[in-house]
HTML snippet that shows the backbone in 3Dmol.js (N, CA, C, O; Angstrom):
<script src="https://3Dmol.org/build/3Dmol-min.js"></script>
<div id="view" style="width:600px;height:400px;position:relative"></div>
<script>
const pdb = `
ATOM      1  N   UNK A   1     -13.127   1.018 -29.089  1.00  0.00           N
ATOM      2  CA  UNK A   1     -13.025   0.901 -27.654  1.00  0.00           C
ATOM      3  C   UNK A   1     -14.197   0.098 -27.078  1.00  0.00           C
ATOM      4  O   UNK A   1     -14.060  -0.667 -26.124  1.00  0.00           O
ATOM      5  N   UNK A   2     -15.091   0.265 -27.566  1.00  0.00           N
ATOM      6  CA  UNK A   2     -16.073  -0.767 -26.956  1.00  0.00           C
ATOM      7  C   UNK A   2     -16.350  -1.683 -27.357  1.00  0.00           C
ATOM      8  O   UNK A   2     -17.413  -2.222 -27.047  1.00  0.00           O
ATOM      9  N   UNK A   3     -15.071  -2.460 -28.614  1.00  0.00           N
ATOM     10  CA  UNK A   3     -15.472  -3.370 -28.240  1.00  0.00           C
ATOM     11  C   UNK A   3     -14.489  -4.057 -27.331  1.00  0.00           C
ATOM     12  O   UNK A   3     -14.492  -5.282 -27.449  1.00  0.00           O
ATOM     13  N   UNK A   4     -13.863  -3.685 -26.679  1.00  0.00           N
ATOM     14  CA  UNK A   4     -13.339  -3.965 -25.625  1.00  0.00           C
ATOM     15  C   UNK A   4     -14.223  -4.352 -24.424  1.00  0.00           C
ATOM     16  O   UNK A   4     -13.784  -5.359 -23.870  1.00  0.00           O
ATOM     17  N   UNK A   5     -14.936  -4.032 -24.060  1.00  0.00           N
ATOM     18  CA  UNK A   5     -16.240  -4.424 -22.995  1.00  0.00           C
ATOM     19  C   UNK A   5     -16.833  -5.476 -23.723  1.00  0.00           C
ATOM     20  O   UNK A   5     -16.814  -6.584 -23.188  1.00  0.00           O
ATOM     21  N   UNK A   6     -17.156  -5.403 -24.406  1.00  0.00           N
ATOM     22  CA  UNK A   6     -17.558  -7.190 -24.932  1.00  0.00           C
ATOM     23  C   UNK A   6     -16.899  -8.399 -24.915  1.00  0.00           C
ATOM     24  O   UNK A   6     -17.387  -9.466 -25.288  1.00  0.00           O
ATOM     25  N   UNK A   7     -15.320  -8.159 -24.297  1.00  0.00           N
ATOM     26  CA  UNK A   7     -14.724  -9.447 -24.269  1.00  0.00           C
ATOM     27  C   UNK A   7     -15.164  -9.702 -22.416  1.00  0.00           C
ATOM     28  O   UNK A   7     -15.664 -10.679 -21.858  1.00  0.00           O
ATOM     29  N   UNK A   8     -14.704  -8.326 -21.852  1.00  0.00           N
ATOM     30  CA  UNK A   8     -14.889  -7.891 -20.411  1.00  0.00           C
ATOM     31  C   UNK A   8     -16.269  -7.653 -19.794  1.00  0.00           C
ATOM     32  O   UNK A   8     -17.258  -7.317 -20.446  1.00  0.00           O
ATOM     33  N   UNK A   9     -16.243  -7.842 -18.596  1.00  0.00           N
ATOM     34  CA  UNK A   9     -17.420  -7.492 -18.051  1.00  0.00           C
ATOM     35  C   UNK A   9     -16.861  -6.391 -17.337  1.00  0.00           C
ATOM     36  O   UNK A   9     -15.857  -6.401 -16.626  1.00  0.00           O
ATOM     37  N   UNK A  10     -17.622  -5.440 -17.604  1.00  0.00           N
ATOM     38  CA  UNK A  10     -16.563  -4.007 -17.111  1.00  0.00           C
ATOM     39  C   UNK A  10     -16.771  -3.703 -15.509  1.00  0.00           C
ATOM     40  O   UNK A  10     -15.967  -2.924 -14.996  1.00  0.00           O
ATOM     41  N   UNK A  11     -17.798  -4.271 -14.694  1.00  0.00           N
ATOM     42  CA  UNK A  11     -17.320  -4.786 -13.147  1.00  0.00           C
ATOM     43  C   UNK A  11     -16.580  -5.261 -12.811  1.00  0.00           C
ATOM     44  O   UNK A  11     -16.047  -4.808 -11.798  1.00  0.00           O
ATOM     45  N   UNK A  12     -15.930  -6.749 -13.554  1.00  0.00           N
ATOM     46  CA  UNK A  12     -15.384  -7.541 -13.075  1.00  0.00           C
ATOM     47  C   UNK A  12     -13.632  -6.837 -13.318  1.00  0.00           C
ATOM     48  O   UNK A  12     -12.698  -6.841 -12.515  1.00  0.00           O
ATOM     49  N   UNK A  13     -13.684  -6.372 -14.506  1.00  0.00           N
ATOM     50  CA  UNK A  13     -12.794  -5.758 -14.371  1.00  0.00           C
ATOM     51  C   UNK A  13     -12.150  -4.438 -13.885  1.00  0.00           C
ATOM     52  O   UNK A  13     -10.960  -4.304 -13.601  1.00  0.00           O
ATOM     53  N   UNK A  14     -13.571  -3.018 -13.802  1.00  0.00           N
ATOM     54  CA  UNK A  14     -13.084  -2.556 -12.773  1.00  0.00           C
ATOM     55  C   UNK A  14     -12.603  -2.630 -11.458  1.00  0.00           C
ATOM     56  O   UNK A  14     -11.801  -1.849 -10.945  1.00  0.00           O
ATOM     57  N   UNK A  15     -13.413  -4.127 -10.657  1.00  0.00           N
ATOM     58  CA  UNK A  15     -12.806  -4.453  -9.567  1.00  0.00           C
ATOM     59  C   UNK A  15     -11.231  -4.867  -9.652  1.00  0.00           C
ATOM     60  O   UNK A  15     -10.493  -4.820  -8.668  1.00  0.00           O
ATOM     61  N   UNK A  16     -10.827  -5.259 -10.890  1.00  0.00           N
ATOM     62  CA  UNK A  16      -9.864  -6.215 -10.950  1.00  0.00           C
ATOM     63  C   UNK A  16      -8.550  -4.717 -10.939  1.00  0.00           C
ATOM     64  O   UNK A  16      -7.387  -4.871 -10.566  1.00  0.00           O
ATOM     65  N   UNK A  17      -9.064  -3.533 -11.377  1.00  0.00           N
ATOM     66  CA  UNK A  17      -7.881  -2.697 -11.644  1.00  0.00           C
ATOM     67  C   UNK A  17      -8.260  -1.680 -10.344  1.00  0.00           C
ATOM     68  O   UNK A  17      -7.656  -0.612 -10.441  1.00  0.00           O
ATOM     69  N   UNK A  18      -9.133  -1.778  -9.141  1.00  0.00           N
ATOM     70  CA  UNK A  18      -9.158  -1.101  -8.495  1.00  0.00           C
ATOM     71  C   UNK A  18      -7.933  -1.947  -7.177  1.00  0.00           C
ATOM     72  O   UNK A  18      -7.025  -1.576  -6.434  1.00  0.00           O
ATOM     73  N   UNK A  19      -8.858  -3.632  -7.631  1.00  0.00           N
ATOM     74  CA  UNK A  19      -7.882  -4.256  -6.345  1.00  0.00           C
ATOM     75  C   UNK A  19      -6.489  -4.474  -6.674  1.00  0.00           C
ATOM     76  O   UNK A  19      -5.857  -5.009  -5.763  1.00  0.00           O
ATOM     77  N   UNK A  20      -5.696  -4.151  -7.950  1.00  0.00           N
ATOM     78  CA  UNK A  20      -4.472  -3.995  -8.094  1.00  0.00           C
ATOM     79  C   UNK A  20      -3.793  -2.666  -7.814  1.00  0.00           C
ATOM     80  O   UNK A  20      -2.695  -2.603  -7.260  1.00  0.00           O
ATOM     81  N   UNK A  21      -4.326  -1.846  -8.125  1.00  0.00           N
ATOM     82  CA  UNK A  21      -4.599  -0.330  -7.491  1.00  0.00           C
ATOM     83  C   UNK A  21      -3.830  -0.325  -5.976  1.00  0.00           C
ATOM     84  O   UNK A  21      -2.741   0.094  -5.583  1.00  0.00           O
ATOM     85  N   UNK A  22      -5.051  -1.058  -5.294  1.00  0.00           N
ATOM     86  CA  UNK A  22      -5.068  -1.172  -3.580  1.00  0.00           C
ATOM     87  C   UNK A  22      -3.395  -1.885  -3.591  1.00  0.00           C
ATOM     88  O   UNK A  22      -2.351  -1.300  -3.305  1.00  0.00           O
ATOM     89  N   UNK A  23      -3.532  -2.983  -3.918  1.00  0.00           N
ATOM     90  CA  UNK A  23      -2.384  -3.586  -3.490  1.00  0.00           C
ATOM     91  C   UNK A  23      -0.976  -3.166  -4.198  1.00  0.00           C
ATOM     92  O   UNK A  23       0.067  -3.701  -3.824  1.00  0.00           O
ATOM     93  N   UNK A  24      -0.984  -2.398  -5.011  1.00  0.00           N
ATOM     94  CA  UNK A  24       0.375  -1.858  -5.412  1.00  0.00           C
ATOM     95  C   UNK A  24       0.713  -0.429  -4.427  1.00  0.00           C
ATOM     96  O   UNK A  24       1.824   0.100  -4.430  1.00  0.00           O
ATOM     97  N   UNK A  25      -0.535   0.111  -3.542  1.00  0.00           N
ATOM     98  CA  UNK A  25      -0.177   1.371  -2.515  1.00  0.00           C
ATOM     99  C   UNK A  25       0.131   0.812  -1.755  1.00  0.00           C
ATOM    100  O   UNK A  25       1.278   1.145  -1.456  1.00  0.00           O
ATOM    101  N   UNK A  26      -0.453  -0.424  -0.789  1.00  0.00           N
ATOM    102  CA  UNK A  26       0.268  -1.114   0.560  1.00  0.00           C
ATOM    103  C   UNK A  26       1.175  -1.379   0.156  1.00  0.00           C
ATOM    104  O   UNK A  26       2.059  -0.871   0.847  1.00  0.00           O
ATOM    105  N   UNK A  27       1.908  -2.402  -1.317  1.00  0.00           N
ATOM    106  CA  UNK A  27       2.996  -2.389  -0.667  1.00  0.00           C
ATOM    107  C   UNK A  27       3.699  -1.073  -0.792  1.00  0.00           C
ATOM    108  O   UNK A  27       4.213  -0.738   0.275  1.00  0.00           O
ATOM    109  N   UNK A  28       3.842  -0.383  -1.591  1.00  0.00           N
ATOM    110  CA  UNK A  28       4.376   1.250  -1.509  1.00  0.00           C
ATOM    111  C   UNK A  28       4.881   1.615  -0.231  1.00  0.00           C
ATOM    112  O   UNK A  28       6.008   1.781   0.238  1.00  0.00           O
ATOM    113  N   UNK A  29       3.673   1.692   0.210  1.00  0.00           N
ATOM    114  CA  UNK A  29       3.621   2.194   1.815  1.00  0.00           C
ATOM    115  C   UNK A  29       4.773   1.294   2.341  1.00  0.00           C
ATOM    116  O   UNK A  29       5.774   1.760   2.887  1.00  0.00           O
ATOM    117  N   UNK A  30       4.533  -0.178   2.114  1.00  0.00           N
ATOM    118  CA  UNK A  30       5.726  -0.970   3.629  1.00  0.00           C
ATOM    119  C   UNK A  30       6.641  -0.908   3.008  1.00  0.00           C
ATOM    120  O   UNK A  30       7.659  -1.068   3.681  1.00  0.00           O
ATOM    121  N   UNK A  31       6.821  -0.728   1.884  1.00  0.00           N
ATOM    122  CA  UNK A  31       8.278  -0.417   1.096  1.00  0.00           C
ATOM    123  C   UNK A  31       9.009   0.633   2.086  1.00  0.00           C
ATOM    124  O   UNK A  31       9.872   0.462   2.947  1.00  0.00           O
ATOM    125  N   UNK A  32       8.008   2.340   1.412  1.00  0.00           N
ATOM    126  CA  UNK A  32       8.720   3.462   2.262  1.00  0.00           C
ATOM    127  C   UNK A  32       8.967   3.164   3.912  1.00  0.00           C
ATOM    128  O   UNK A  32       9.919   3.645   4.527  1.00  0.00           O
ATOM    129  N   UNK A  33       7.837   2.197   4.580  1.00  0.00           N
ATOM    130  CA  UNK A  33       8.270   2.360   6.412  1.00  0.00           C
ATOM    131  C   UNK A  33       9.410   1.673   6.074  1.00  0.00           C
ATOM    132  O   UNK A  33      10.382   2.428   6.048  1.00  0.00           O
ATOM    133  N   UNK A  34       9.724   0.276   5.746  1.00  0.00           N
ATOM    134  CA  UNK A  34      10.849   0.009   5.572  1.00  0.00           C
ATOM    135  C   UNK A  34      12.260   0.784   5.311  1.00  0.00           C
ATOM    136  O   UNK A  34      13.384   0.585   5.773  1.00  0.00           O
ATOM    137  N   UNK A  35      11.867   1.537   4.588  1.00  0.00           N
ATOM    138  CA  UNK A  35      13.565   2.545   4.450  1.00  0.00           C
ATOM    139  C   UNK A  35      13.567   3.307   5.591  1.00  0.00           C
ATOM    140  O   UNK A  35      12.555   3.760   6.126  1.00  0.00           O
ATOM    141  N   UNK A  36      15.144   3.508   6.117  1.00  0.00           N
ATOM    142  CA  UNK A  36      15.902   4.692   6.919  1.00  0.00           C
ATOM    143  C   UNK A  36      14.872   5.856   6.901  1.00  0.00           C
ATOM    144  O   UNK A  36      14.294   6.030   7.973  1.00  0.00           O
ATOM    145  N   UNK A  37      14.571   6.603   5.979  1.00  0.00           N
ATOM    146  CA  UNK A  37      14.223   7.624   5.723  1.00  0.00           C
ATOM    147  C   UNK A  37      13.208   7.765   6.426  1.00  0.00           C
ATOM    148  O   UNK A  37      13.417   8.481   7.405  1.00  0.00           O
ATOM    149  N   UNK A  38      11.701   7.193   6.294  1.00  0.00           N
ATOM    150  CA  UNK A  38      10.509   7.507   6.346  1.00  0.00           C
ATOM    151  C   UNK A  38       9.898   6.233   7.438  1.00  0.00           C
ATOM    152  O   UNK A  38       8.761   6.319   7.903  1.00  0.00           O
ATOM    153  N   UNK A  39      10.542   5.419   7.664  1.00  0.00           N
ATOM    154  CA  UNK A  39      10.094   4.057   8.546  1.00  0.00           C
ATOM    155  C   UNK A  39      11.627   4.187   9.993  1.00  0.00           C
ATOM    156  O   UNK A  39      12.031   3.140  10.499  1.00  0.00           O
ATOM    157  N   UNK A  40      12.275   5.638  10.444  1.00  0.00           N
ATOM    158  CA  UNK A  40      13.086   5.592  11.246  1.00  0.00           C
ATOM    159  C   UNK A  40      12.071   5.745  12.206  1.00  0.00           C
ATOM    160  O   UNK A  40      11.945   4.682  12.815  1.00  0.00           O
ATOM    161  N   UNK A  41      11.352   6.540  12.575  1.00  0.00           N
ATOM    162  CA  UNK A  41      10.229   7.016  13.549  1.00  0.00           C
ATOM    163  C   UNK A  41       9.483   5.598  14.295  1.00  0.00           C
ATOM    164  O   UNK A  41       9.101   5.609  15.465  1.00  0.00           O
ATOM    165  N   UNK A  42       9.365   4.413  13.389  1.00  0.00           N
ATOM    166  CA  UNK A  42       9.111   3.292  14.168  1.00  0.00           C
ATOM    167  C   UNK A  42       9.697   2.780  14.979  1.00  0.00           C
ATOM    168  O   UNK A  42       9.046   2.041  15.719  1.00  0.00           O
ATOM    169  N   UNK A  43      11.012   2.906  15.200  1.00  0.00           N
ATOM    170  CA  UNK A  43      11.946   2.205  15.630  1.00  0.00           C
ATOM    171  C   UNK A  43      12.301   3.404  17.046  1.00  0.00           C
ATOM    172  O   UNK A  43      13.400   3.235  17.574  1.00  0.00           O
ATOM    173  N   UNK A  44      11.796   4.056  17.375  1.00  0.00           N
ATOM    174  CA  UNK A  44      12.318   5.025  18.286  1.00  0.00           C
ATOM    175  C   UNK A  44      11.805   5.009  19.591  1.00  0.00           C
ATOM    176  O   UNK A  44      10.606   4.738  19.653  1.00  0.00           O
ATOM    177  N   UNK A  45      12.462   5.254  20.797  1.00  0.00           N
ATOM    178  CA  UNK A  45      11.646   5.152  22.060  1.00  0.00           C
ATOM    179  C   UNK A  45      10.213   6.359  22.091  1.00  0.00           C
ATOM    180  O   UNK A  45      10.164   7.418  21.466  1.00  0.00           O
ATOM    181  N   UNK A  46       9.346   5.895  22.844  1.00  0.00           N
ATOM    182  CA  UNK A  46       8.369   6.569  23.218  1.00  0.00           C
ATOM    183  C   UNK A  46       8.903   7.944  23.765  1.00  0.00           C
ATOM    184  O   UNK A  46       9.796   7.923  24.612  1.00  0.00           O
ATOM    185  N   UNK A  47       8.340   9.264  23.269  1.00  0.00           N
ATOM    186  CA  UNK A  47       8.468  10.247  24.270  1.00  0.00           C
ATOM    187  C   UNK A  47       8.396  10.329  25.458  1.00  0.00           C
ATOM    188  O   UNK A  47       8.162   9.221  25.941  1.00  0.00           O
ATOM    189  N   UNK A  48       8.502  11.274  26.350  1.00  0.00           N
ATOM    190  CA  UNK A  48       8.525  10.865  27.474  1.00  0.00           C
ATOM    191  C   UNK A  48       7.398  11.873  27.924  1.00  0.00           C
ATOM    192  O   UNK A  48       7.588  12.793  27.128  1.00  0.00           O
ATOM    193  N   UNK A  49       6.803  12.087  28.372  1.00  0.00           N
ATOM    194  CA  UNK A  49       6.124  13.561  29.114  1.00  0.00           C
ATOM    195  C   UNK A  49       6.504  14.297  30.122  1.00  0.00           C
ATOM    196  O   UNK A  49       6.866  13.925  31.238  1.00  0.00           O
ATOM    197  N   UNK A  50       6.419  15.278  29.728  1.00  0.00           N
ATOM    198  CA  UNK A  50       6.930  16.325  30.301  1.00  0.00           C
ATOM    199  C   UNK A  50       6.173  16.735  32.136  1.00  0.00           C
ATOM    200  O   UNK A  50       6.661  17.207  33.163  1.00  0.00           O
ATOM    201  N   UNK A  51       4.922  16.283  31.777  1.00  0.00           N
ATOM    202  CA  UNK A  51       3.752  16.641  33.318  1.00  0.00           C
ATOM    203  C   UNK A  51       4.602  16.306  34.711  1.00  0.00           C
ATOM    204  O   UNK A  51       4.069  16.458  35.810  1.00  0.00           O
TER     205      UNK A  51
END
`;
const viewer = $3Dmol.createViewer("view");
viewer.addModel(pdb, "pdb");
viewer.setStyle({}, {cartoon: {color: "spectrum"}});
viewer.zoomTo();
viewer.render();
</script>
């Protein structure tokens, strides 16, 4: 296993699997607002208040 870090610089590549990380949850996320299910609540009129 180590010598696996000798091909890598193990910064460069922890950044590299943190910022794929990041970007495989956003899109996740606009995936789910996108569906019926979990992204209907965007699309809805404002409440109204009650006062």
């Amino acid at each position: 296993m180590w010598r696996i870090w000798l091909l890598f610089d193990p910064r460069r590549a922890l950044i590299g699997i943190l910022a794929f990380a990041f970007a495989m949850v956003l899109v996740n996320h606009f995936v789910q607002l996108s569906t019926e299910r979990y992204g209907s609540w965007l699309n809805e009129p404002a409440a109204m208040s009650t006062q």
